[in-house]
C-alpha positions in Angstrom: 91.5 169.5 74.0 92.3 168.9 70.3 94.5 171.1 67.8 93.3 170.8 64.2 89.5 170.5 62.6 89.9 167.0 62.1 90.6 165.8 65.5 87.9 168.2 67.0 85.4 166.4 64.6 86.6 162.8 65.5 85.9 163.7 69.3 82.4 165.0 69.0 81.0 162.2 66.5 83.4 159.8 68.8 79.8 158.2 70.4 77.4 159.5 67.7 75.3 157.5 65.7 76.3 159.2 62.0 77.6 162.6 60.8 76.1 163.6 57.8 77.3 164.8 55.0 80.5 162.8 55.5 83.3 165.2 56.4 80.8 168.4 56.2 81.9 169.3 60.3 85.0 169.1 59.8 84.8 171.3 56.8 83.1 173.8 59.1 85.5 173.5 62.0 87.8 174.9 59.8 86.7 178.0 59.1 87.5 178.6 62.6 84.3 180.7 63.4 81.8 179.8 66.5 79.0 177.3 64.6 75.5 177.7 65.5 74.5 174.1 66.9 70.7 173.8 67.0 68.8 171.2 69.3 65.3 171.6 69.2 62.4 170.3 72.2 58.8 170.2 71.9 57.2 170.6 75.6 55.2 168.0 75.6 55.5 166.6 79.1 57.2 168.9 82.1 60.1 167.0 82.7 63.4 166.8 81.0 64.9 162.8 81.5 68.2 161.5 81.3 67.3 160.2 77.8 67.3 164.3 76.9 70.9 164.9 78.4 72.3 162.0 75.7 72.0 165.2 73.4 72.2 168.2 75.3 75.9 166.7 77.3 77.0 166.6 73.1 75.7 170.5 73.0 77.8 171.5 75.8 80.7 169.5 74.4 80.2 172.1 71.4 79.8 174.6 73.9 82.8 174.0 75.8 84.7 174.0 72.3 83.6 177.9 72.1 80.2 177.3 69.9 77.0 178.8 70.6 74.4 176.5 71.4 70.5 177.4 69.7 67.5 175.6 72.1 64.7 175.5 70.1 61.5 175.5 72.7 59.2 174.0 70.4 56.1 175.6 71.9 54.2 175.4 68.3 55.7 172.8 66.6 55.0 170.9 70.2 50.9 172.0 68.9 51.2 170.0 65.9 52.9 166.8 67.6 56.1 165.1 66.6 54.6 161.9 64.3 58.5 160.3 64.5 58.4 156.8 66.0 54.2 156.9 66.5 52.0 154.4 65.1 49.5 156.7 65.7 48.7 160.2 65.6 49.6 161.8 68.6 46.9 163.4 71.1 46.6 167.1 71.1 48.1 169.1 74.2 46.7 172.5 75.0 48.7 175.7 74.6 48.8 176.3 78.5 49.7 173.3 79.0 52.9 173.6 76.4 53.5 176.9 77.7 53.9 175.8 81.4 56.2 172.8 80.2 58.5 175.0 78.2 59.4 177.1 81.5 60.7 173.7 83.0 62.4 172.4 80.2 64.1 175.5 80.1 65.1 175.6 83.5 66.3 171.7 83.4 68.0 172.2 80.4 70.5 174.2 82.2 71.6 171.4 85.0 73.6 170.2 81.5 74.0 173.2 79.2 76.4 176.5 80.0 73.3 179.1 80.3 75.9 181.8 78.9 76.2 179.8 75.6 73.1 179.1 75.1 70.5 181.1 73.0 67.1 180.0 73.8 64.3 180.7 71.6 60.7 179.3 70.7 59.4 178.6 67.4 56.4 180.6 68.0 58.4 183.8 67.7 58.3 182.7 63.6 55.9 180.1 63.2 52.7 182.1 64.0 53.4 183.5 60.2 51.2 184.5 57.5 49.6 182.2 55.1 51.6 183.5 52.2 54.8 182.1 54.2 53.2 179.3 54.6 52.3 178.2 50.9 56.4 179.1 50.5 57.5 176.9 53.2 55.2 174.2 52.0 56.4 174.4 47.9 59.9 173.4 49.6 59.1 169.5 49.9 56.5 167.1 48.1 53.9 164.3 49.1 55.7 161.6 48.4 59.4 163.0 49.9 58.1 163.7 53.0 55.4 159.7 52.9 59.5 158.5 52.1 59.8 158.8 56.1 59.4 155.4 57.7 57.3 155.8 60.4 54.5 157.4 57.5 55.5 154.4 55.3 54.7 151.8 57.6 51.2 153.7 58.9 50.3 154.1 55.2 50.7 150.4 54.3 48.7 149.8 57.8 45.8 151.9 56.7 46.2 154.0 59.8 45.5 157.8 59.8 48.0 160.2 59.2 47.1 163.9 59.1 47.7 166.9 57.1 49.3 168.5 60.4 51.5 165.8 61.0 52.4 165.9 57.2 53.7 169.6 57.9 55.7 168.8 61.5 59.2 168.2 59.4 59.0 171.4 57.3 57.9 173.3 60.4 60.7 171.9 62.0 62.8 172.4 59.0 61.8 176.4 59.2 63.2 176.8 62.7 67.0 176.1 60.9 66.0 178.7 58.0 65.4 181.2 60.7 68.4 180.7 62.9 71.1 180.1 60.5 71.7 176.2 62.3 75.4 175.3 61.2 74.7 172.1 62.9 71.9 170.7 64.0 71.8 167.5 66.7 69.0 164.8 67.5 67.8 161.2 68.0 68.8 158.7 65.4 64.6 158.9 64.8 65.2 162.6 64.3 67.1 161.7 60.7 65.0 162.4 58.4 63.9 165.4 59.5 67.5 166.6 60.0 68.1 165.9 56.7 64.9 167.4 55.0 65.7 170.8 57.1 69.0 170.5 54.9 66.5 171.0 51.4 64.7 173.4 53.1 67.5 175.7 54.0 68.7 175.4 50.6 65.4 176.7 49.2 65.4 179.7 51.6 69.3 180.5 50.2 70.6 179.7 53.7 74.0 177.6 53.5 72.6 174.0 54.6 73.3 172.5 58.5 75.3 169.8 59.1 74.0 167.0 60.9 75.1 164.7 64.1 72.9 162.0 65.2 72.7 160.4 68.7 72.0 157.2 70.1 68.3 156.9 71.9 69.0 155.4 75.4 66.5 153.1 76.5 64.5 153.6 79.7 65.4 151.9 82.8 63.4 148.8 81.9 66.5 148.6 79.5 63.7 148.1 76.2 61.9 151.0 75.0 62.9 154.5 74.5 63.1 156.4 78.1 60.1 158.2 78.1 57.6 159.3 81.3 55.0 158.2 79.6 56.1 154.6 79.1 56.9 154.8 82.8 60.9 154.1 82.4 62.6 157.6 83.0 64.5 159.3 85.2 63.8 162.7 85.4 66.7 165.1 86.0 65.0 167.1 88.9 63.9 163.5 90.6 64.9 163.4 94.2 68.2 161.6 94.7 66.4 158.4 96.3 64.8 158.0 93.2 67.0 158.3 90.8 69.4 155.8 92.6 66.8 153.5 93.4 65.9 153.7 89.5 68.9 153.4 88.1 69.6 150.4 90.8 66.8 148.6 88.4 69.0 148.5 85.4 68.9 145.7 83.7 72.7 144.2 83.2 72.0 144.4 79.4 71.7 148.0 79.4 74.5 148.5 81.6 77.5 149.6 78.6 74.7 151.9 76.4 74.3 154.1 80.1 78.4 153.8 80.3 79.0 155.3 77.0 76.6 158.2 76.6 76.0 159.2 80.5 79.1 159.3 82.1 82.5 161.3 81.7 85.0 158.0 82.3 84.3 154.6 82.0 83.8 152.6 85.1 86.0 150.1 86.6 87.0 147.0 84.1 87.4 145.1 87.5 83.9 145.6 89.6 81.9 143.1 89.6 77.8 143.8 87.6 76.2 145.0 91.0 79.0 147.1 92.2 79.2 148.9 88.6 75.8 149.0 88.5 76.1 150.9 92.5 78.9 153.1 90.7 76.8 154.3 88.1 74.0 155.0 90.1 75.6 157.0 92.2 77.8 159.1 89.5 75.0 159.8 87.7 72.4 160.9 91.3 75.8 162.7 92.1 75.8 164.9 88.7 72.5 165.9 89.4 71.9 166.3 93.5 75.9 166.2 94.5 77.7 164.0 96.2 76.5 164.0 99.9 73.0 163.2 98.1 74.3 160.5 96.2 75.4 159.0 99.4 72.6 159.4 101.3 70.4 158.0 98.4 72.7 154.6 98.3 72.4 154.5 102.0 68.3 155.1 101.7 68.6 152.4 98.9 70.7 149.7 101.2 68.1 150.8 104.0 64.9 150.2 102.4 65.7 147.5 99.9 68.6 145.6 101.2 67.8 145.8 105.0 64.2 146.5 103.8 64.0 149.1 106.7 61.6 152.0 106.6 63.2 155.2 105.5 65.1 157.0 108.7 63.5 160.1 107.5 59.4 160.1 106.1 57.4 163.1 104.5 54.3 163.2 106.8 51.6 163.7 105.1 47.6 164.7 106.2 43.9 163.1 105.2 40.7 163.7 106.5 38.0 161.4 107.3 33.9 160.9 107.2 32.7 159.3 109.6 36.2 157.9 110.5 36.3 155.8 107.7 38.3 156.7 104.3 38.3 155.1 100.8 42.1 154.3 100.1 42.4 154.8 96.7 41.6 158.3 97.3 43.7 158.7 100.0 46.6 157.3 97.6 45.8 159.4 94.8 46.0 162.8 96.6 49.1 161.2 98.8 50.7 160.2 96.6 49.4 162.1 93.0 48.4 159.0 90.9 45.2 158.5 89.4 42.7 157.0 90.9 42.6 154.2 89.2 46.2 153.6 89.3 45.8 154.0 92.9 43.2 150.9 92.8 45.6 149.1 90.2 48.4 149.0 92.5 46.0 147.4 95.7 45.1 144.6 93.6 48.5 143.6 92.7 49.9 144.1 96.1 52.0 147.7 95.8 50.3 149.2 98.5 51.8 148.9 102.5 51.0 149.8 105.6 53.7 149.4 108.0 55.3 147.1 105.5 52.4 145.3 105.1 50.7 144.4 101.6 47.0 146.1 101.7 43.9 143.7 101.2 43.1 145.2 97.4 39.4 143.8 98.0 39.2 146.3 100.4 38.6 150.1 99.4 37.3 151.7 103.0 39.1 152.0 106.1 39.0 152.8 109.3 40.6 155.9 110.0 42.5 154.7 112.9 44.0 152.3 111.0 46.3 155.1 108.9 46.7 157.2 111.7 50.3 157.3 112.4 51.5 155.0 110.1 53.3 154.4 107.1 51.7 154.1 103.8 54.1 152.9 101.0 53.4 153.0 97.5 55.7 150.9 95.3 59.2 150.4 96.4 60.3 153.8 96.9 57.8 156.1 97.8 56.9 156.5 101.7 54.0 158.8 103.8 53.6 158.8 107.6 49.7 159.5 107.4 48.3 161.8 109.8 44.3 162.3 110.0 42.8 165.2 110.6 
């Protein structure tokens, strides 16, 4: 690896965004002790994407330089709702429902992170804290400092709510470096200013203040906004391999260099041509997370199905039952398949349902029976049932 501070610090800001204070890593890296290196998640959906991993491959980077990595499961600051990048405030998820997300995104974290490196804790331990605390942690930062934050600025000037919660998210968030004695905290380059007001924040609370590294958001695989499941553009980590190949396979060209740089360990080969890079990185990137005999089987499932446009060698059966022999098919694709049923009925009118390859009639709901039996109902471009009725 690298002999002296300085070299260490140029390879792990190498693909960040900023490094803030200038020079303030490498100032720690030489006191030659193990840094705590604080990421922080709030649970809010179940699944950890590859947009995550941009941050947590930096962690174990750290980690693999000796440094003890702090995940923050933010199971009550994921209560209040992170307001950076909304327009709007953001709606309220229920305690159970954080709680069963943290235990995956826990689990997931570890296909990237070194599990013996990594302390794992959740704000709740701390945050659940006496009013008194509270009044202290809120005299740390003012009204206007924290309306300074962009996203606040432009909903103010819009007229658009903000709350008194949302108001409190970046000193909560702040808090969670106060406890843990961060030396360095990492995040999304719309994770700045909150990285930078947990700086004051630790200096209030006498605690030496964190350094800061910033990241690069990747965009999903429509290669526009932020990966995120809820815009429908991830790739979730614990996908099966045909998925994720198939996904990544949908890339737009444009996006192509941003996935390079921050996903994978060695650039690909100057001399392929855009669809064969585009085949290498799907498959080094299925490959990190399935292993290579998946990875190969998901390219040949890709070439199958969309090349050859062949039905999968290998499909999930899966069993319905029927009234009076006749079914209504956006049911039967919502518990098939688990989509809504109105996404189920979105996706017949615009042609994305098939039966043995065959674009369903989206004017018609109800079906005879015998018409599923046996065959193959396809929703999308990837996803496959034999139907059997029962």
């Amino acid at each position: 690896m690298t002999d002296t501070a300085a070299e260490t610090a140029r390879f792990l800001a190498r693909n960040a965004v900023e490094t803030l204070p200038e020079g303030a890593l490498e100032r720690q890296l030489r006191e030659g002790r193990p840094l705590r290196v604080k990421y922080g998640m709030d649970p809010t959906a179940p699944d950890v994407h590859l947009g995550h991993t941009v941050v947590l491959r930096k962690l174990r980077e750290f980690q693999d330089l000796g440094h003890t990595v702090v995940l923050i499961i933010g199971d009550y600051t994921a209560r209040v709702g992170d307001p950076s990048g909304r327009s709007a405030i953001r709606p309220l998820v229920s305690g159970e429902e954080v709680d069963a997300n943290a235990e995956t995104y826990q689990r997931q974290a570890f296909t990237v992170l070194d599990e013996g490196r990594t302390e794992v804790r959740r704000n709740g331990e701390w945050l659940d804290m006496p009013m008194e605390e509270l009044f202290r942690l809120a005299r740390t930062a003012t009204v206007a400092q924290i309306l300074e934050r962009d996203d606040f600025a432009k909903r103010q000037q819009a007229r658009d709510p903000i709350s008194i919660l949302e108001l409190l998210y970046p000193l909560l968030q702040g808090y969670d470096s106060v406890v843990i004695k961060a030396d360095v905290e990492l995040g999304g380059t719309d994770q700045t200013f909150n990285l930078l007001l947990a700086r004051d924040i630790q200096q209030a609370y006498g605690v030496t203040p964190q350094s800061i590294l910033t990241m690069p958001i990747l965009p999903g695989v429509d290669g526009v906004q932020k990966m995120s499941k809820s815009a429908g553009n991830a790739v979730g980590v614990t996908e099966p391999p045909e998925e994720v190949f198939g996904k990544l396979m949908s890339l737009p060209d444009r996006a192509m260099s941003q996935y390079e740089d921050l996903l994978l360990d060695e650039p690909l080969d100057a001399r392929l041509s855009p669809r064969d890079a585009k085949r290498a990185l799907a498959s080094a990137l299925t490959a990190r997370l399935h292993g290579e005999d998946a990875a190969r089987a998901a390219e040949e499932h890709f070439d199958r199905v969309h090349v050859r446009h062949e039905a999968p060698e290998e499909i999930d059966e899966a069993s319905i039952s029927a009234e009076r022999g006749v079914v209504h098919l956006p049911a039967v694709i919502r518990d098939v398949f688990g989509v809504s049923a109105s996404e189920a009925r979105r996706l017949l009118a615009q042609g994305g349902v098939k039966l043995d390859g065959q674009p369903l009639d989206g004017g018609r709901l109800d079906v005879s029976a015998n018409t599923l039996e046996g065959a193959v109902l396809q929703l999308g471009k990837r996803r496959f049932k034999r139907i059997r009725v029962v």
